[in-house]
C-alpha positions as CSV (number, residue, x, y, z in Angstrom):
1,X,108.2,105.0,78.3
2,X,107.1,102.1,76.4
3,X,109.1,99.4,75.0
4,X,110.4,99.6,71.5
5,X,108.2,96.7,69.3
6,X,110.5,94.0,67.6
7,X,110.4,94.2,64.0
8,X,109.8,91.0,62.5
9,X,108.3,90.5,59.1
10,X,105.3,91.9,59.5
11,X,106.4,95.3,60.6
12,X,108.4,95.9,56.7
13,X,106.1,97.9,54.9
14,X,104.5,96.2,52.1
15,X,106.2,96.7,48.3
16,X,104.8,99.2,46.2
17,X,102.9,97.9,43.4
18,X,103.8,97.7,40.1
19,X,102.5,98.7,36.6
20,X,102.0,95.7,34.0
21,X,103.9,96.0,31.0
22,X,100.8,94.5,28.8
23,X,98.8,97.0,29.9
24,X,101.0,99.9,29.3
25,X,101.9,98.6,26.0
26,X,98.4,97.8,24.9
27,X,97.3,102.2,25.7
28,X,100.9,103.0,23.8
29,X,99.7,100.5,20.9
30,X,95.9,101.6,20.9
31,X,96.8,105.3,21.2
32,X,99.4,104.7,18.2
33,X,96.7,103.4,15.8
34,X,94.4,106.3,15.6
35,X,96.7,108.6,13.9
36,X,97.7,105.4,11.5
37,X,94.2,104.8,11.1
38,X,93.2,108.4,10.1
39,X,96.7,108.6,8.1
40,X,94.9,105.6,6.7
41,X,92.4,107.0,4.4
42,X,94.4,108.8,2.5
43,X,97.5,106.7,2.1
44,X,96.8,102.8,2.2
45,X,100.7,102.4,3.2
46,X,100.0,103.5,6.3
47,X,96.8,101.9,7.0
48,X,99.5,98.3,7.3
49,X,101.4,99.8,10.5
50,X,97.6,101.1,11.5
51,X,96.4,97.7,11.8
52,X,99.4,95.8,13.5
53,X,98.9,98.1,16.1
54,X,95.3,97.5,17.0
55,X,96.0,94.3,16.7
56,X,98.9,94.3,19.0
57,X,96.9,96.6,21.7
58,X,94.2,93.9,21.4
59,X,96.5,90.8,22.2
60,X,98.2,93.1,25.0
61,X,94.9,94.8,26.1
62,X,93.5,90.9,26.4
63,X,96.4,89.3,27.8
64,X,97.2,92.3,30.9
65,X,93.4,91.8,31.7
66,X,94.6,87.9,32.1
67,X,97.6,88.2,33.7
68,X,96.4,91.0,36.5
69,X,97.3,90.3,39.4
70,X,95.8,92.7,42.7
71,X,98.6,92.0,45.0
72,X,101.1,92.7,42.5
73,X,100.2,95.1,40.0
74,X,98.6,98.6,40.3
75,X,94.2,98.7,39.3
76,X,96.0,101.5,36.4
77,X,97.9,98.7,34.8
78,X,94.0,96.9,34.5
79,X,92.5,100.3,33.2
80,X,95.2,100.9,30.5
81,X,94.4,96.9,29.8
82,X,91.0,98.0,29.4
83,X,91.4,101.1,27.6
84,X,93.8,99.6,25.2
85,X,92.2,96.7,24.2
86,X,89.1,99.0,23.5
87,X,91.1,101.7,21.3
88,X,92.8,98.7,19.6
89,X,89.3,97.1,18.8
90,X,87.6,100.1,17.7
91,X,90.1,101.1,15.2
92,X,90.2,97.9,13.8
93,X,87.0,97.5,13.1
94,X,86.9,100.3,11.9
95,X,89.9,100.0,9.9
96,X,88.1,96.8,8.5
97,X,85.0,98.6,7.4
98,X,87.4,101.6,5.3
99,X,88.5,98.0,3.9
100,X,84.9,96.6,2.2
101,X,83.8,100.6,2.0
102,X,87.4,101.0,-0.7
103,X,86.6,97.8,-2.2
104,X,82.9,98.2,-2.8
105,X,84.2,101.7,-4.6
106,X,86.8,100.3,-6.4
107,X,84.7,97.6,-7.4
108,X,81.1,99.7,-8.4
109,X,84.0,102.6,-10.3
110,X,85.1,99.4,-12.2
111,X,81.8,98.3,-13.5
112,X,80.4,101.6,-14.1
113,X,84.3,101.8,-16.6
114,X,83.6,98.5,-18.4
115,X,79.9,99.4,-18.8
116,X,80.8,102.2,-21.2
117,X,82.0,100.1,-23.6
């Protein structure tokens, strides 16, 4: 029979990894803002709470991406980074453009009012 090998510190097995709380929160804010965004058009309170979270999943989304680290963290917590900050910027833009497309309205429905007079 062979002998038993010594455990030492290379014999622990290695730590699981982790998932990065940026990256997770940046999905959870990103996936948050589309219903606030299409919530949005018809009620402008909500479009507020719409935009703080893309912007939040933006920061979050950028920062994870930053802060990744391989040995540490699991290649999800990068993906929900990505996925987040990419959800978070295209409802803001988006959100930005329902902006100037309501003010251009507003604007062209109050010059066509004073016109009549």
């Amino acid at each position: 029979m062979a002998p038993a090998a010594e455990a030492g510190p290379e014999a622990r097995p290695p730590r699981p990894l982790v998932l990065h709380p940026l990256g997770l929160a940046a999905l959870i804010c990103g996936v948050l803002s589309i219903p606030f965004h299409l919530a949005g058009c018809c009620c402008i309170l909500l479009a507020v709470p719409g935009l703080a979270l893309s912007t939040g999943a933006i920061i979050c989304g950028v920062l994870g991406r930053k802060q990744f680290d391989p040995a540490v963290h699991s290649p999800e917590s990068r993906t929900f980074a990505t996925v987040g900050l990419a959800i978070g910027a295209a409802t803001w833009i988006l959100r930005v453009i329902q902006i100037i497309v309501m003010v251009v309205m507003f604007g062209a429905g109050f010059l066509l009012e004073s016109a009549k007079f």
